[in-house]
N, C-alpha and C positions, 0 to 999 in steps of 0.2 A: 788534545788536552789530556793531561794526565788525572791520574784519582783523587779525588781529595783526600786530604789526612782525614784516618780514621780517629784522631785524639787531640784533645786540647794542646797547643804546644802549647799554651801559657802555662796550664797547669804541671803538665810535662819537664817543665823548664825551672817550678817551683819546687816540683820533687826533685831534679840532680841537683839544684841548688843546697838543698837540705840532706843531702849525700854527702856533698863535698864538704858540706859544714860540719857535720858528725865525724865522720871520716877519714878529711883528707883528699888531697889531691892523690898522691899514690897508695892509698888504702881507699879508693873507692875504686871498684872493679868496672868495666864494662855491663856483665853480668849486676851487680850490685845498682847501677844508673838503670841501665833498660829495665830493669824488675821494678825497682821504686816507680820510675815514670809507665811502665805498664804498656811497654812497647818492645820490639826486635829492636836487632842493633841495624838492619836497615835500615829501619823507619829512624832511629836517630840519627844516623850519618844520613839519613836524607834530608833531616830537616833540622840539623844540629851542625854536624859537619864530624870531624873526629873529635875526641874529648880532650884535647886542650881547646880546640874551638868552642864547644860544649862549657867547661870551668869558667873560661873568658866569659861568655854569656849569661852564666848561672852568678857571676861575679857583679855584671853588670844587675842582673836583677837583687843580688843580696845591698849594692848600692843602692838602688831607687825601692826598698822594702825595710829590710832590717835595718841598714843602714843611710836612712834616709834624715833620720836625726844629725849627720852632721851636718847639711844645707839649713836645715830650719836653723840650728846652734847658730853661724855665722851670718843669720841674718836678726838677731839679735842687736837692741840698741846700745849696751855696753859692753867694755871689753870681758866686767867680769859676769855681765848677762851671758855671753858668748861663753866662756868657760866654763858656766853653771851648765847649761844647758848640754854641752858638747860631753861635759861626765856625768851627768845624769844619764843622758841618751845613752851613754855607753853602759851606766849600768842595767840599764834596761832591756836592750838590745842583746845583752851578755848573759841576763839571768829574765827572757821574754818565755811566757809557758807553752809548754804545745814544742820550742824549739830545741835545739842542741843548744846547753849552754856554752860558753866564750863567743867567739867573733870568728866569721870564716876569711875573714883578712889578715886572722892573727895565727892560728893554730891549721890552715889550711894548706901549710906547706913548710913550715918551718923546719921539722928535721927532713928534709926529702935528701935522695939519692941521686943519681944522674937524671933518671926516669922523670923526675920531678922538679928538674933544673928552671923549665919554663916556668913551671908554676909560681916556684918560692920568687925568681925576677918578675913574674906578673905582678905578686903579691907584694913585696919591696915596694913597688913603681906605686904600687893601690896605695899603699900607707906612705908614701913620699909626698902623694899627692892630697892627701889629709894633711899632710902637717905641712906643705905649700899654703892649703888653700887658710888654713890660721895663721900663718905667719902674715899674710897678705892683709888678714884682717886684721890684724893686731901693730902693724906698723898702720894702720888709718887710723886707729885707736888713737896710738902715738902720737900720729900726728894732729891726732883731734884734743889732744891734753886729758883724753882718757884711761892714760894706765900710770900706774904709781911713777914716781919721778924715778930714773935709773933704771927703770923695768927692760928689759932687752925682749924685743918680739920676736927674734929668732928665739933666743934659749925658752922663752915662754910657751910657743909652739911645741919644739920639741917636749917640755914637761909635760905638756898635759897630754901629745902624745903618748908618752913614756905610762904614765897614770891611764889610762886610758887601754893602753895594751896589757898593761899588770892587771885590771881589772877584768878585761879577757880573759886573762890566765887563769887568776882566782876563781874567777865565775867555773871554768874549767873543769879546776879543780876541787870545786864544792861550794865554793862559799856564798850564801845568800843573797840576795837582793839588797836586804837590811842592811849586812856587814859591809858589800862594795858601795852603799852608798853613803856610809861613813866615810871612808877610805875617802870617797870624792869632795864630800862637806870637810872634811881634815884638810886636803889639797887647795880647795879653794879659801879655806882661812888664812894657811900659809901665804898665798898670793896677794889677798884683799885684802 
């Protein structure tokens, strides 16, 4: 039998998550993850695997944590319940205290290099499948005579994707809790 781990992987797993979210896929060092989690880089390759294995997993925890708001949004009784929710959550999640403001689905890989090829496709595939899983809900919507007549639930997805990543951005780049949640109550009067 071998040793037990000397450290929480959860906790371990909550601090490269919040590396990668600050940071970046290729501006989070090896060096920069092992210090945050408080470990060698053995102990992570042991119980991580290398660091795209590691991002993948710190991704999955940023879904079922920070990102957990978009499951609760889609389970919402209307279509423009669901859109409320889904950019609220985001401005929440974008400007939460204690964390790195924007989204690490958003700014987690965007301008990357070769080095960082996996990631940004990881990241694409992560926000493809947000704006799947609304689309899926908003053509029931549709089909339940819940969204404005003409309303198209593909393009509808994609906006409030779009509204949703810009609010990433902004959070990002300074701007308030207050202000992105205007931005979203703007978005959702357009629509409703």
């Amino acid at each position: 039998m071998g040793r037990p781990r000397g450290f929480d992987t959860a906790e371990a797993l909550e601090r490269a998550m919040v590396v990668f979210w600050e940071q970046g896929y290729e501006g989070a060092s090896l060096s920069d993850l092992t210090g945050a989690m408080g470990i060698t880089k053995t102990s992570m390759y042991a119980a991580f695997g290398n660091k795209e294995q590691l991002f993948r997993k710190a991704l999955d925890r940023y879904t079922e944590g920070p990102a957990s708001y978009v499951a609760r949004a889609l389970g919402q009784g209307t279509a423009r319940e669901v859109a409320a929710a889904f950019l609220t959550g985001s401005v929440r999640a974008s400007t939460r205290p204690g964390c790195p403001a924007g989204c690490l689905g958003v700014q987690g890989s965007l301008a990357a290099g070769e080095d960082g090829r996996v990631a940004r496709d990881v990241l694409a595939a992560w926000r493809d499948s947000g704006r799947e899983y609304l689309l899926r809900r908003f053509q029931r919507a549709a089909s339940e005579g819940d969204l404005p007549a003409g309303t198209d639930p593909a393009v509808l997805a994609r906006y409030l994707m779009a509204v949703a990543n810009g609010i990433a951005v902004q959070a990002a780049g300074g701007a308030t809790r207050e202000q992105l949640q205007e931005v979203a109550d703007m978005a959702l009067v357009r629509l409703f």
